[in-house]
C-alpha positions as CSV (number, residue, x, y, z in Angstrom):
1,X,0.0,0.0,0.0
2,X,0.8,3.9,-0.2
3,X,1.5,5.7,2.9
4,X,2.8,9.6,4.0
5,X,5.4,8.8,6.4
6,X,6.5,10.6,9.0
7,X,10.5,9.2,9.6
8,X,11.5,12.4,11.6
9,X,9.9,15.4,13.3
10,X,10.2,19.0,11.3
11,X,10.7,16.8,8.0
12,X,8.4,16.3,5.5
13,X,6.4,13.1,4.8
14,X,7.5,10.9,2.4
15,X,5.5,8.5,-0.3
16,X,6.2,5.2,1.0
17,X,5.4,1.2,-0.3
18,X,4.8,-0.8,2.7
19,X,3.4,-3.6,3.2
20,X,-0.6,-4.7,3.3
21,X,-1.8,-4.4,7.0
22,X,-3.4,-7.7,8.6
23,X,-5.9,-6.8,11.6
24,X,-5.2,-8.8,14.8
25,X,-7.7,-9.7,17.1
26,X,-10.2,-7.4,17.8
27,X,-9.3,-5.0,15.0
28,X,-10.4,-4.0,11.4
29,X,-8.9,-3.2,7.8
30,X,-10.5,-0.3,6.4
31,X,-9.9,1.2,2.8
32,X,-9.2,4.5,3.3
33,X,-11.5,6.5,1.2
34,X,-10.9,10.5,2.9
35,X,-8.6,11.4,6.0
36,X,-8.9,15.2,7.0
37,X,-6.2,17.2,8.3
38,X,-6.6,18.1,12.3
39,X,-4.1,20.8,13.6
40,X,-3.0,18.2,15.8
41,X,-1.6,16.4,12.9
42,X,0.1,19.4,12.1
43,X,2.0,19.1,15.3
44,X,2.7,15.8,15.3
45,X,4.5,16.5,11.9
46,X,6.1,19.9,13.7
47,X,7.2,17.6,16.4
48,X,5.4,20.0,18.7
49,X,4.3,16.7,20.0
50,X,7.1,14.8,21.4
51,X,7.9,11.2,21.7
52,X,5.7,10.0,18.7
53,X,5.9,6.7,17.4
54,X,8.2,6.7,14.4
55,X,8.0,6.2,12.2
56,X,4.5,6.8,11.7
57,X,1.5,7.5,9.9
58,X,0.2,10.7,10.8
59,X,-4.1,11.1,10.1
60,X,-6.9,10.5,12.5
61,X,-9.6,11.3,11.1
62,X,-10.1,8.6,8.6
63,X,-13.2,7.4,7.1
64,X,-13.3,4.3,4.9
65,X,-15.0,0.5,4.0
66,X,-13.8,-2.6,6.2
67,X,-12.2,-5.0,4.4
68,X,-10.7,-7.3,6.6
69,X,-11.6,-8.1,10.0
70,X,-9.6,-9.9,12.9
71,X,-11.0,-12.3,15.0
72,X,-13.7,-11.1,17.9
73,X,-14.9,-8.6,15.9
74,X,-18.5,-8.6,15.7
75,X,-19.8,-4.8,15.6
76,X,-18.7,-4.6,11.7
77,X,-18.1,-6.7,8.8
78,X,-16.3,-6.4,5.8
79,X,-18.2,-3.9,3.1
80,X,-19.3,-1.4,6.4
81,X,-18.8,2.4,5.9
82,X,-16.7,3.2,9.4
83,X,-14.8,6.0,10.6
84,X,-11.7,5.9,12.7
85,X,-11.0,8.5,15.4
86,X,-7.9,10.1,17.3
87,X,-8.5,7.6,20.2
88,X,-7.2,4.5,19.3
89,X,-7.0,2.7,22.4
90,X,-7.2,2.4,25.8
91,X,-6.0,0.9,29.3
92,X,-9.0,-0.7,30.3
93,X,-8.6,-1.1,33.8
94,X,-7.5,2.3,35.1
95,X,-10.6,4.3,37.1
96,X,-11.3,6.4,34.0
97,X,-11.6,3.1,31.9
98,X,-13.9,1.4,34.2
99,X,-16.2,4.3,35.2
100,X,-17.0,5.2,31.2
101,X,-14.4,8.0,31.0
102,X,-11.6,6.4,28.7
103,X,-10.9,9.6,27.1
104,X,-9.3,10.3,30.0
105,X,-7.5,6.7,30.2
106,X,-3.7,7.0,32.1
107,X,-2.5,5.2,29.1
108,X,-4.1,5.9,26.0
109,X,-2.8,5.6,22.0
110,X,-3.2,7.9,20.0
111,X,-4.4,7.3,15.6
112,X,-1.5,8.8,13.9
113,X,0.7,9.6,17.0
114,X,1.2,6.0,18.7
115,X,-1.2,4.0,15.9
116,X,-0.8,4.2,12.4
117,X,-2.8,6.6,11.0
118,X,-5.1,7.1,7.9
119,X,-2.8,8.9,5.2
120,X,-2.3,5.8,3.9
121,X,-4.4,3.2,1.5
122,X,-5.6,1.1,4.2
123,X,-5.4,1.3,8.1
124,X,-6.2,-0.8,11.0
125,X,-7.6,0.0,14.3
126,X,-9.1,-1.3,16.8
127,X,-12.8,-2.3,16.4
128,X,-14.0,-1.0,19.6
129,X,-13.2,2.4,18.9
130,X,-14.7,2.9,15.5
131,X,-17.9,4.6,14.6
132,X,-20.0,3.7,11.8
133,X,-20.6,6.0,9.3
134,X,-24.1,7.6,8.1
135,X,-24.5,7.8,4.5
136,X,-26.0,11.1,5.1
137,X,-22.4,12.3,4.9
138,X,-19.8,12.2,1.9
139,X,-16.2,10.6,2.9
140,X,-14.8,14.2,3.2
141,X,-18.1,15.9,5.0
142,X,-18.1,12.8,7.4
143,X,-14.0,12.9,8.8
144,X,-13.9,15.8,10.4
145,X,-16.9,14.7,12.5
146,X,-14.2,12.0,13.8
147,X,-12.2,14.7,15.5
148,X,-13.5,18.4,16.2
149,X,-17.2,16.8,15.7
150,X,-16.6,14.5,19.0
151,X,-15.0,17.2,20.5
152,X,-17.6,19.9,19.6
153,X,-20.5,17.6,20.6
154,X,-19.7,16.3,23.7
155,X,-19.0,20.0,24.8
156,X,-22.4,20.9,23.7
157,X,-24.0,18.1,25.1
158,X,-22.1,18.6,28.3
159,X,-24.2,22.1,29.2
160,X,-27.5,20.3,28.9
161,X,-30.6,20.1,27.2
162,X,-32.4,22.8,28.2
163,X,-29.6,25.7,27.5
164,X,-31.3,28.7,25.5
165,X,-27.7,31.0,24.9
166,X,-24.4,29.2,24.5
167,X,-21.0,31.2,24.6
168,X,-18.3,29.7,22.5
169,X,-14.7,30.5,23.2
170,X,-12.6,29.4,20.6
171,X,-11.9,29.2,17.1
172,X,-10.9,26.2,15.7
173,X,-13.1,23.2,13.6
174,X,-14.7,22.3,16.8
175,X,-16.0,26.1,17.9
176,X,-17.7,26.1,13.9
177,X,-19.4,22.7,14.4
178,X,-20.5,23.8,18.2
179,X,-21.8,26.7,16.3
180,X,-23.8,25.3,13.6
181,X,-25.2,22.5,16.5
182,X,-26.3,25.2,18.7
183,X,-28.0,27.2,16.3
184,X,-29.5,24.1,14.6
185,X,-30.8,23.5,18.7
186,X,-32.1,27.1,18.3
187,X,-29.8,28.1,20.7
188,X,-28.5,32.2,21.1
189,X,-24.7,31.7,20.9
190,X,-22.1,34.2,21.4
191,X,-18.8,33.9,19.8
């Protein structure tokens, strides 16, 4: 397959052959069909991130079709339309992994930081933490749901139902989509 690389910090990614990935147990093979670009990618590449996995393939906001699936897997099969996030894995077995909070896991990896990411062909990842994909959505309006649109929406979901005015502080791809959600909730927002 095709890959961006990222071989060293501050350099830029080269075109790469490697090898066909095989997903292990509990993982899936997705096509990659559109992988947006998160500012966080940026500083992985910038090495404003440090101690990345290298080298690696940067992209976490991947969308694509499974076409290979590892044993255990049983919430997709091959031919589904899935999208893979920038949580990629997680402990388990720390307090924020049992109580529901594994966003907040004590040792998490990271899709295109510690995981192979989505600029790339294909990419695998584990099962658990993909999303299945709406066709509502093209590939490229769908991926950056799979990054800023997690982010924005469990913010807004966060202040309740019932909010009529929302402020917004910020400015990136989540503050837009926490925008167009509140004022698709009817909400008064001030940016």
């Amino acid at each position: 397959m095709r890959a961006m690389v990222l071989e060293r910090p501050g350099m830029p990614l080269r075109l790469l052959e490697k090898q066909d990935p095989i997903p292990g147990p509990g993982k899936v093979l997705v096509r990659v069909t559109a992988c947006g670009v998160c500012r966080t990618d940026l500083h992985v590449v910038d090495g404003d991130l440090t101690e990345p996995k290298l080298p690696i393939i940067p992209g976490h906001e991947i969308v694509g079709t499974v076409i290979g699936i590892g044993r255990d897997v049983d919430n997709f099969k091959e031919g589904d339309r899935i999208g893979i996030p920038w949580l990629g894995r997680t402990c388990g077995h720390c307090s924020y992994c049992v109580s529901g909070d594994e966003n907040l896991c004590d040792e998490p990896g990271f899709t295109g930081y510690q995981i192979d990411g989505g600029y790339a062909d294909m990419a695998v990842a584990e099962a658990h933490f993909c999303f299945p994909i709406s066709n509502e959505y093209s590939d490229v309006e769908a991926a950056p749901l799979l990054c800023a649109g997690l982010i924005g929406y469990r913010s807004l979901s966060m202040v309740g139902e019932r909010v009529e005015s929302i402020g917004i502080f910020g400015f990136g791809a989540a503050a837009h989509i926490v925008t167009q959600l509140a004022l698709h909730k009817r909400c008064d927002v001030y940016a």
